[in-house]
Wavefront OBJ file of the C-alpha trace (Angstrom):
o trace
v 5.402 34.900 -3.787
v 2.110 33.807 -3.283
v 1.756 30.329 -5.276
v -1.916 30.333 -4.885
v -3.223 33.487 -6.496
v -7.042 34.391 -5.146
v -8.041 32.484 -2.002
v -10.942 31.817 -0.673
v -11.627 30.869 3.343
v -13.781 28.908 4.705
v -14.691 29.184 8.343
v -15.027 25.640 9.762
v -18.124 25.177 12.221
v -17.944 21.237 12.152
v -19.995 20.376 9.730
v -19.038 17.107 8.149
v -19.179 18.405 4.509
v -16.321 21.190 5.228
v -13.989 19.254 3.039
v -16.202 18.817 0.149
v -16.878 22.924 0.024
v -12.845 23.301 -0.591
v -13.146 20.915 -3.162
v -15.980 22.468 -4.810
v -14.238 25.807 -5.215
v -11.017 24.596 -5.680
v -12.557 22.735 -8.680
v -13.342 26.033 -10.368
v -9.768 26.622 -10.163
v -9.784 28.769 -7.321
v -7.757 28.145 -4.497
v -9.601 27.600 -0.695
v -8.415 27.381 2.410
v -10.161 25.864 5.570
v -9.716 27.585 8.974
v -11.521 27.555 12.445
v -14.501 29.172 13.016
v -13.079 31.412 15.735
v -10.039 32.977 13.352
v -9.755 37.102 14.418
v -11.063 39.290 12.128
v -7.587 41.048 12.020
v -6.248 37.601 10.560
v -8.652 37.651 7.964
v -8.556 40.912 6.970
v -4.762 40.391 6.949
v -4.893 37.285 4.471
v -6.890 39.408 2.359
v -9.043 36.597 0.714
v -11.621 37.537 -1.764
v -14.501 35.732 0.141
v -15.591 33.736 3.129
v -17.585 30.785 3.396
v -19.509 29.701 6.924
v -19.788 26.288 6.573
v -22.322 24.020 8.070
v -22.094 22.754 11.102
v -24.201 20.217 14.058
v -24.939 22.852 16.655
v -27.857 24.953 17.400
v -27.042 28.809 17.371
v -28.815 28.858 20.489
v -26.892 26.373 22.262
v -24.780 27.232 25.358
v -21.561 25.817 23.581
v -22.495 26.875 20.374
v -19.187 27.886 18.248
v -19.733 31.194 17.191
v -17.742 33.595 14.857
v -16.680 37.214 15.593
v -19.033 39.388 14.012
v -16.522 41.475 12.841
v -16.406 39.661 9.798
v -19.301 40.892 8.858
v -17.638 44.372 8.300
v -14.792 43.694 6.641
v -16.239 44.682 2.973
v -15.534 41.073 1.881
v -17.972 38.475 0.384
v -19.513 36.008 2.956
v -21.414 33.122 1.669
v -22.968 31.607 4.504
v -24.287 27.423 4.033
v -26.726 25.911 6.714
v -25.991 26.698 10.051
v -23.545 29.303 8.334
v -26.769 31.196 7.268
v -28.191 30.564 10.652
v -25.064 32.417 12.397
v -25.246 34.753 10.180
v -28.536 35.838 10.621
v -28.341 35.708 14.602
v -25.402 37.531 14.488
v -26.912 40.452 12.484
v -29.900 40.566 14.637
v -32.021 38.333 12.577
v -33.939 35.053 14.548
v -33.456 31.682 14.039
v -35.869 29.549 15.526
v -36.728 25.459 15.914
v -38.337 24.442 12.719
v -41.943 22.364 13.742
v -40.712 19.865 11.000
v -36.896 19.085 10.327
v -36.138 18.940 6.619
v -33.233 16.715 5.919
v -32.614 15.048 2.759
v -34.090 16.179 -0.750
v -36.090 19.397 -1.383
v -37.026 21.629 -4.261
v -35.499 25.387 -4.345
v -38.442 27.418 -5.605
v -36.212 30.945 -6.592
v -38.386 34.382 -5.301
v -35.957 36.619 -6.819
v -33.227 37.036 -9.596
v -29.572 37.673 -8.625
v -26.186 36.638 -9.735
v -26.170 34.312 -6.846
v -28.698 32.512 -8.452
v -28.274 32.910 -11.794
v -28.755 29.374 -13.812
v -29.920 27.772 -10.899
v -33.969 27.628 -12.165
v -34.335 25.319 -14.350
v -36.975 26.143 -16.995
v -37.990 22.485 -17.392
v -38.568 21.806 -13.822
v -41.866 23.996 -12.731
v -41.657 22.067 -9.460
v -37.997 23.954 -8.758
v -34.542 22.669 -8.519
v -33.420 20.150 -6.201
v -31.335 20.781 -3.606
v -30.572 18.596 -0.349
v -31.604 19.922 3.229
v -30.084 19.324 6.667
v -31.534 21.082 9.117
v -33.628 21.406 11.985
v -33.346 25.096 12.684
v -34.647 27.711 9.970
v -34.989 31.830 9.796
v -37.735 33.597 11.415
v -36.111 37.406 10.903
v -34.292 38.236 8.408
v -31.764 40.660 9.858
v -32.103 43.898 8.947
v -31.589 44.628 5.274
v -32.001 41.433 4.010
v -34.401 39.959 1.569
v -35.908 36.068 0.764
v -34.212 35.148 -2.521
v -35.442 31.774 -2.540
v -37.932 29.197 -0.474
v -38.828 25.495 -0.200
v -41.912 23.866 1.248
v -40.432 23.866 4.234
v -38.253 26.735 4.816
v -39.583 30.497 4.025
v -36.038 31.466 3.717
v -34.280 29.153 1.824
v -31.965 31.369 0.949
v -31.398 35.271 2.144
v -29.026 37.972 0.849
v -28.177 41.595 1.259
v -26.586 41.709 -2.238
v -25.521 45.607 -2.442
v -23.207 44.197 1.150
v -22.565 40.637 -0.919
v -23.906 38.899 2.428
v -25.662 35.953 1.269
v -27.196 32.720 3.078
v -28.592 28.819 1.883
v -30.114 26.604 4.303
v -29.306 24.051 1.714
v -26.090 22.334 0.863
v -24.740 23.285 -2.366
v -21.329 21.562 -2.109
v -23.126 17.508 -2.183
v -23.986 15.918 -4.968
v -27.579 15.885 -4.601
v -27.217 19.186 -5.380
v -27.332 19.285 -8.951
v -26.349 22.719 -9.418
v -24.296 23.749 -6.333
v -21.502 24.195 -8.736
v -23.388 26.642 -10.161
v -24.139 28.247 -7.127
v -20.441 28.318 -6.117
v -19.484 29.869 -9.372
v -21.655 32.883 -9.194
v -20.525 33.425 -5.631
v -16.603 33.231 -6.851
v -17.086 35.246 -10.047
v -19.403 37.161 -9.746
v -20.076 38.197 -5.754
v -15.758 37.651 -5.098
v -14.857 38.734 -8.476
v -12.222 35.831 -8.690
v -9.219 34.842 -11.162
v -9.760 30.865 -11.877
v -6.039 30.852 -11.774
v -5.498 27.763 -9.459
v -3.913 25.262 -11.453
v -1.310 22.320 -11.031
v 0.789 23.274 -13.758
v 1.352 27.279 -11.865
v 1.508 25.412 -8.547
v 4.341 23.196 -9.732
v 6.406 26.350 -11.154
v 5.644 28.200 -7.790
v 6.338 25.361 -5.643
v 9.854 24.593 -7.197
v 11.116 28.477 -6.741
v 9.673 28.323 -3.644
v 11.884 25.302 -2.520
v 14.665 26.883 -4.153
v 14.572 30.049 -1.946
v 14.165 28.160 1.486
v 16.892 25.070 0.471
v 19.638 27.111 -0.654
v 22.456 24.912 -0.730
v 21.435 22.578 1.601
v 21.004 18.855 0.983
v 17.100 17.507 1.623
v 16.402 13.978 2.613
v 13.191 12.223 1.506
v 11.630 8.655 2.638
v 10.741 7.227 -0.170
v 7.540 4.621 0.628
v 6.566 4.206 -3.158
v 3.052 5.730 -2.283
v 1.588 8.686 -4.720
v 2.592 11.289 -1.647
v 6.042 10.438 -0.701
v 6.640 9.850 -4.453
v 5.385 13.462 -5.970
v 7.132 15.177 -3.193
v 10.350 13.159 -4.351
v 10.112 14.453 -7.686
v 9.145 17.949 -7.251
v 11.675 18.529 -4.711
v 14.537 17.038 -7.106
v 13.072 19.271 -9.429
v 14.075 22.107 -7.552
v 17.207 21.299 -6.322
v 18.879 18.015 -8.186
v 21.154 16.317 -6.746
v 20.947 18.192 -3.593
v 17.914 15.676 -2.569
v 18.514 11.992 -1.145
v 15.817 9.533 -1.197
v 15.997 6.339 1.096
v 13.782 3.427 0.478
v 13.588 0.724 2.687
v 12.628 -2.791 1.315
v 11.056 -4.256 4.349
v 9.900 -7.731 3.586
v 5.929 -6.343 3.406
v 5.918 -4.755 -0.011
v 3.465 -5.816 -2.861
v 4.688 -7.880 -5.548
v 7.187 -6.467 -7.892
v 6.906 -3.138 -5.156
v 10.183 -2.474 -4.553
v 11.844 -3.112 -8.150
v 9.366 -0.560 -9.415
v 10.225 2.318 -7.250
v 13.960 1.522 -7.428
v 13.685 1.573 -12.063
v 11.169 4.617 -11.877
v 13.070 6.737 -9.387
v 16.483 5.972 -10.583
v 16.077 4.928 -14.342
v 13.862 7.652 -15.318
v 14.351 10.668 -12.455
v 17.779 10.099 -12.155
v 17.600 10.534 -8.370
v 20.325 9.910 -5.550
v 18.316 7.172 -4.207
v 19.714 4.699 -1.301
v 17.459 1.050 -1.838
v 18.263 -1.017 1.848
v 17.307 -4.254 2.057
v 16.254 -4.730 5.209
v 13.745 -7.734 4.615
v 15.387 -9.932 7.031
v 15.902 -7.816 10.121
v 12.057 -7.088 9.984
v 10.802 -10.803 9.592
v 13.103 -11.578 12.312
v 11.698 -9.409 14.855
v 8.212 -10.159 13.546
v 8.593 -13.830 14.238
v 5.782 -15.527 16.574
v 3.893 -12.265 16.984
v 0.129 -12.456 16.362
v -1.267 -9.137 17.932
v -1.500 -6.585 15.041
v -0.843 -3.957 17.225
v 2.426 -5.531 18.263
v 2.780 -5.833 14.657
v 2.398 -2.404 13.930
v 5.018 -1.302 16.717
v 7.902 -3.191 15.987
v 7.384 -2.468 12.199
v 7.540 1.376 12.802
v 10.143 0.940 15.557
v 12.628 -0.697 12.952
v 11.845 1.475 10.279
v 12.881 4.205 12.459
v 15.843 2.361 13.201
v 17.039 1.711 9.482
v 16.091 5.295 8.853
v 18.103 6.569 11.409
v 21.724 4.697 10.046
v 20.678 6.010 6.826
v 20.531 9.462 7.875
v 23.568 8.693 10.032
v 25.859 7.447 7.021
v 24.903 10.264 4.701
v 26.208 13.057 6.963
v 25.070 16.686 7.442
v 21.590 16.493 6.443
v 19.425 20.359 7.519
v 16.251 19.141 5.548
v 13.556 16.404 5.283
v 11.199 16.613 2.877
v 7.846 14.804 3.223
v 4.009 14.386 1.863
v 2.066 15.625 4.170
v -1.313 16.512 2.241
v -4.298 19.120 3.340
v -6.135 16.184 5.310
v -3.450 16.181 7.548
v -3.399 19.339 8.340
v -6.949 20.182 8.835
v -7.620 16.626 11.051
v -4.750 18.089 13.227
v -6.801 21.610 13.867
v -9.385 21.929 16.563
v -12.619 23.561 15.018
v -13.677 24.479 18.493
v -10.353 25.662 19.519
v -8.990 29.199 19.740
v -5.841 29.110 17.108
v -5.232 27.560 13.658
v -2.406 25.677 15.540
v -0.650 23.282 13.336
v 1.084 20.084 14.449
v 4.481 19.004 12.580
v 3.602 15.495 10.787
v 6.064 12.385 10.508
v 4.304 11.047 7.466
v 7.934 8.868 7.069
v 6.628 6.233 9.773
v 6.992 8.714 13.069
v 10.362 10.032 12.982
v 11.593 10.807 16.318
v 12.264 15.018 17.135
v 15.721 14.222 17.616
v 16.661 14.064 14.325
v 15.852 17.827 14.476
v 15.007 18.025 10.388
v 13.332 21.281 9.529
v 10.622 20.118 7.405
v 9.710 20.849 3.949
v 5.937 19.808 2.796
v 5.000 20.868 -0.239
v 2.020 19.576 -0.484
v 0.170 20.519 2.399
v -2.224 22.588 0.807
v -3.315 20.001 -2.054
v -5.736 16.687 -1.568
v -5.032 13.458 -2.545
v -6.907 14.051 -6.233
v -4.733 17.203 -6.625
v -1.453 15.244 -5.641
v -2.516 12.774 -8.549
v -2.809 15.515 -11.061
v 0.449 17.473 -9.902
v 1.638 14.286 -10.297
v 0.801 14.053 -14.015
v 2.210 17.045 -14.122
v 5.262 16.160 -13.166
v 5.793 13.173 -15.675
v 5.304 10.872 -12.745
v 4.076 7.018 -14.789
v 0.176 6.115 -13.796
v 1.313 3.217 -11.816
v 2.561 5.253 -9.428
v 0.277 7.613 -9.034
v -2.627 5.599 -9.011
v -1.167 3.125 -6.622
v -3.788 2.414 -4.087
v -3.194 3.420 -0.230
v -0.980 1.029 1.255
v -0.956 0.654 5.171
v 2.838 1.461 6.539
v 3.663 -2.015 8.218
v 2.800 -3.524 4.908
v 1.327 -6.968 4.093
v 2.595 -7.935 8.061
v -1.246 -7.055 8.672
v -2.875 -8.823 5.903
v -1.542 -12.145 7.334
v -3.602 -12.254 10.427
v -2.105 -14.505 12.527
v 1.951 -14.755 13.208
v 4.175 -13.613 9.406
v 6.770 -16.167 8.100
v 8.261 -15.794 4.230
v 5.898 -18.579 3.574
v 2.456 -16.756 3.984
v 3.836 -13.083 2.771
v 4.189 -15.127 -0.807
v 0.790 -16.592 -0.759
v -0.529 -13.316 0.451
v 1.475 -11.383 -1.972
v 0.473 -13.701 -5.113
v -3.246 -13.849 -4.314
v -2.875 -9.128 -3.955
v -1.023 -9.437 -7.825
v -3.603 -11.416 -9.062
v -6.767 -9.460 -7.841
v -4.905 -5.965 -8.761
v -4.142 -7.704 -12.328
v -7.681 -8.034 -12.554
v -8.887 -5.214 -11.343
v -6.612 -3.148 -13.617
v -7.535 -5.568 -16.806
v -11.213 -4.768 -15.889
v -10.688 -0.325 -16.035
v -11.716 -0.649 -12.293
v -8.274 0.324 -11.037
v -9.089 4.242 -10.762
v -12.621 3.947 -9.412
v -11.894 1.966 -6.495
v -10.282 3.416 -3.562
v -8.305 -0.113 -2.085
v -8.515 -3.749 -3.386
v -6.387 -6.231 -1.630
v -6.188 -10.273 -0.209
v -6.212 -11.171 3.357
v -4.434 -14.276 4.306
v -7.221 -16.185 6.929
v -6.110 -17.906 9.705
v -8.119 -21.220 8.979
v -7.679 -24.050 6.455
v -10.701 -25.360 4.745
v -10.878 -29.126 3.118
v -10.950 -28.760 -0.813
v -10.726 -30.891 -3.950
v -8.542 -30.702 -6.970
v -8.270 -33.384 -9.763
v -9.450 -36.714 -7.113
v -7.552 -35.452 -4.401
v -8.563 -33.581 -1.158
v -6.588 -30.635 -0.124
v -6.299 -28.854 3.276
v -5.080 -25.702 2.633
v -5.812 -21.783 3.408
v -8.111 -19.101 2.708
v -7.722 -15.924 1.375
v -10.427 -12.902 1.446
v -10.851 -10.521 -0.799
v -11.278 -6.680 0.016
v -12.470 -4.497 -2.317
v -13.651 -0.687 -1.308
v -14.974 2.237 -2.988
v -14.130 5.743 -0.434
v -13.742 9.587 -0.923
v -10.827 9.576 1.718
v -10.839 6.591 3.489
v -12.934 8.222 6.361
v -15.921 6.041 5.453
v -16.190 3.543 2.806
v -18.353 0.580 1.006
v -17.738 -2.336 -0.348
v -17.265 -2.091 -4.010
v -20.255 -4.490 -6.087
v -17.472 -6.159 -8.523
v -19.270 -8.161 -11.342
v -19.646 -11.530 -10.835
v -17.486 -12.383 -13.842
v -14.828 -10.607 -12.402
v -14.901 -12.168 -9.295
v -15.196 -15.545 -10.661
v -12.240 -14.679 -12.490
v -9.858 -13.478 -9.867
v -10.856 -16.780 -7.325
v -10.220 -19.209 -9.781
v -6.750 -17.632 -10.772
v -6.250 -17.327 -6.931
v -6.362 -20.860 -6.395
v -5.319 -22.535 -9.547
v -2.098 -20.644 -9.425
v -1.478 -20.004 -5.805
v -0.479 -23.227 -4.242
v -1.989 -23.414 -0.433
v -4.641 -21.540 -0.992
v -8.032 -23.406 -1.863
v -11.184 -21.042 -1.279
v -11.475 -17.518 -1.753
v -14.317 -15.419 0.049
v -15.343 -11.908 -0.329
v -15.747 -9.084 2.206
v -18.994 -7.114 2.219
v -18.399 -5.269 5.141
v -19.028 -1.387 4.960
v -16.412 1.068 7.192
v -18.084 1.940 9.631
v -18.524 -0.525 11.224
v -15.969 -2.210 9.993
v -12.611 -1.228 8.870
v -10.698 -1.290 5.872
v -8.031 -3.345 6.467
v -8.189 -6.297 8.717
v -5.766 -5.797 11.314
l 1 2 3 4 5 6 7 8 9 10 11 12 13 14 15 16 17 18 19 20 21 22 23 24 25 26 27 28 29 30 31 32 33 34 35 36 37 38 39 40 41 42 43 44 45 46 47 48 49 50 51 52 53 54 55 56 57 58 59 60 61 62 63 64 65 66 67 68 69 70 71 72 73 74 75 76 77 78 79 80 81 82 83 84 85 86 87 88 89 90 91 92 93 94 95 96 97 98 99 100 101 102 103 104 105 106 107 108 109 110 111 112 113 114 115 116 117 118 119 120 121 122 123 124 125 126 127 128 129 130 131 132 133 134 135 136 137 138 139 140 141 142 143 144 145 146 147 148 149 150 151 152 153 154 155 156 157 158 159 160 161 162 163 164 165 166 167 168 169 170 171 172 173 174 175 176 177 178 179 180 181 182 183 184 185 186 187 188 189 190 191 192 193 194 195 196 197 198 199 200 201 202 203 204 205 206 207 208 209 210 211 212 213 214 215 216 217 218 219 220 221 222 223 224 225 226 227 228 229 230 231 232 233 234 235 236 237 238 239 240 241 242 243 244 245 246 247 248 249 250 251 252 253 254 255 256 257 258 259 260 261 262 263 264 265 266 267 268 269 270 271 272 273 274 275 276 277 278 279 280 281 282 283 284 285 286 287 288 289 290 291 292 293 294 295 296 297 298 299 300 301 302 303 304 305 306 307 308 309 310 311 312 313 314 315 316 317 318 319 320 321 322 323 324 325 326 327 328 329 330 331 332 333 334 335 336 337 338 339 340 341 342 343 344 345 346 347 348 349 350 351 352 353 354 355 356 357 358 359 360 361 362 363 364 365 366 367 368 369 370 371 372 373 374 375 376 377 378 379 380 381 382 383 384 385 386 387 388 389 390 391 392 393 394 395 396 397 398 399 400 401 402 403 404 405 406 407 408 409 410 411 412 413 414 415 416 417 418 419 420 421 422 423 424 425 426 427 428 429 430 431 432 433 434 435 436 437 438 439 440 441 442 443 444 445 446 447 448 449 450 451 452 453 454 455 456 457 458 459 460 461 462 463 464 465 466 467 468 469 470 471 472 473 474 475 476 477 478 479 480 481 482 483 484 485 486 487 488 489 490 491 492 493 494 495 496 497 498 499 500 501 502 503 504 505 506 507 508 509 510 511 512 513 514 515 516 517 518 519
């Protein structure tokens, strides 16, 4: 059973908006999947989808290495909607030309429409005589149409703004619909699903959920499933909608590893037994990780032995609980697609170890169920489920903990100031109705001691940094502009509470070039 209803694909040419177009559609509640450029038209016409999108992409269709579809595709009786240097493929592949535009045309533009179809239905705005604004990237453009096409729309700078054979539902933008500087690319992606692909908006969390639970059913059997439990939204939804399928078949394991948040590792253990009722195996293994984390300075170092010994405890645990055929984990659609090559000849598919890089030989056959959903689609599965807020809008946590937010060697001693200066800026954060519009906001534990004063006396004491980020997916990302009153709020609870710390700076560094976390 197919738990997606009417799918949409979208032919990946590189373009770094791909992931935005799946959102786009998948917004209007149809489901989209994206796949490399160079899939076989047999394969598509085999998935049956109810349209294609040609996504953007950097190349020239002239180039030597240029990726290219089959033109097959074109044949197929299916839908194509083709954006950018999809039109431009398009177009050369059909015999039209594409040329070097005199003047590139990136940034904003206004859509002037030459001719009314359902593609473009709602798109002209009445009140704007100038046209609709829409946001270019591009330095090739059209020439030729290819034979039995027709101009449906032009800007300043491009003739063909946007082409179509509409009694073949072959259409073509030079624009980007799926950004937000396009106003109305919803729109645009609407009439292509509804209209041009005649879709069901059936794509939903709640008939995912009911879908992905028989589906679990049918492939567990009677076997029993074992989940690592990290606390995060992913490892946490696939816990519950996996024990929603099969019970008491399902084992969780959390590890307690010395690195966790304030208050972390209590709240997993009261929402996951208390309220799911889950077989759930807490080990404290705080100790054995500080111990081999002792002296070491190099995060990198850091980062080994802390996925080295969570492998370890992981490994005893599995060990102990006996016959286990199954391990479930939360691997989400970003996974998947980052592990594709768009220039490569298959949709190959690596297996992930979201669970801190288990080894093969543990020889689980995995279970994912959510590696067709993104991280906003997790959160409102999530919902669905009747999983609490504070779970599912716990911000991304990095898997060797707060072990890299003490730069410089980890003792018990800096994880607590470290770990009260984090509770304090999240309490804030949260107080302020920030908590869901910011991607990460954490403390850093410096590795310098400044000279301060409190009452008459001087102190000599540490510093902590605050990093606060606003991000899409964590790709790229900017620091977040926090009001000043905020700010003065959480560094003056930082260091009136938090003894050893005495100044608290803030990070205005952008990824890229800088990272996210420090270490």
């Amino acid at each position: 059973m197919d738990i997606r209803g009417d799918k949409i694909l979208i032919l990946d040419f590189g373009s770094q908006y791909t992931q935005l177009i799946a959102r786009r559609i998948r917004e209007l509640k149809v489901f989209s999947e994206i796949v490399p450029f160079s899939m076989p038209a047999s394969e598509i016409r085999r998935q049956a989808p109810k349209g294609l999108v040609l996504s953007g992409g950097p190349a020239s269709v002239y180039a030597a290495d240029a990726p290219i579809c089959n033109p097959e595709i074109f044949s197929l009786g299916i839908p194509v909607l083709g954006i950018c240097y999809g039109m431009q493929v398009m177009a050369h592949l059909l015999e039209g030309k594409v040329s070097s535009s005199a003047r590139r045309e990136y940034g904003p533009a206004r859509l002037l429409i030459d001719r009314e179809v359902d593609l473009l239905s709602g798109l002209e705005d009445n009140g704007a005589p100038n046209g609709t604004p829409v946001w270019m990237s591009h330095g090739d453009r059209i020439e030729k149409l290819p034979a039995g096409f027709v101009p449906l729309a032009h800007t300043d700078n491009s003739p063909v703004a946007v082409m179509g054979s509409p009694a073949r539902r072959l259409y073509g933008v030079q624009f980007h619909p799926e950004v937000v500087h396009t106003p109305k690319g919803g729109v645009l992606f609407a009439n292509f699903l509804f209209r041009a692909c005649s879709c069901t908006p059936s794509w939903s969390m709640a008939s995912f959920a009911a879908e992905a639970v028989g589906e679990i059913r049918r492939r567990v059997g009677s076997a029993r499933v074992l989940c690592a439990l990290s606390g995060g939204v992913d490892s946490s939804v696939t816990a519950v909608l996996v024990h929603r399928a099969i019970g008491e078949q399902l084992t969780c394991v959390f590890v307690d590893n010395g690195l966790l948040r304030s208050g972390e590792a209590e709240e997993v253990e009261a929402t996951f037994r208390r309220h799911f009722h889950m077989n759930l195996r807490v080990v404290d293994a705080g100790q054995r990780f500080l111990s081999r984390l002792a002296g070491v300075e190099d995060p990198e170092q850091k980062r080994k032995i802390v996925g080295e010994e969570f492998i370890a405890v992981f490994e005893e645990e599995a060990g102990r609980l006996g016959e286990i055929q199954f391990l479930a984990q939360g691997t989400l659609y970003p996974d998947v697609i980052e592990s594709r090559s768009v220039r490569g000849p298959s949709a190959t598919i690596k297996s992930h170890h979201n669970v801190g890089g288990l080894p093969e030989r543990l020889h689980f056959q995995l279970i994912e169920p959510l590696k067709d959903l993104f991280k906003d689609e997790v959160r409102r599965l999530g919902k669905e489920l009747g999983i609490h807020g504070s779970i599912l809008w716990r911000q991304p946590f990095p898997g060797p903990g707060l072990s890299i937010r003490v730069l410089g060697p980890v003792s018990r001693e800096t994880l607590d100031l470290v770990r009260q200066a984090d509770r304090i800026l999240l309490e804030e954060v949260e107080a302020a109705g920030l908590l869901e519009r910011l991607w990460q906001s954490f403390a850093v534990l410096l590795p310098v001691r400044s000279v301060g004063v409190m009452g008459d006396e001087r102190t000599y004491e540490q510093v902590a940094c605050l990093r606060v980020v606003e991000s899409q997916d964590g790709m790229t990302a900017d620091w977040a502009r926090l009001p000043y009153d905020l700010l003065s709020r959480v560094s003056n609870r930082i260091i009136n509470e938090v003894r050893g710390i005495n100044r608290v700076v803030y990070d205005i560094s952008s990824k890229p070039p800088s990272t996210i976390e420090w270490e």
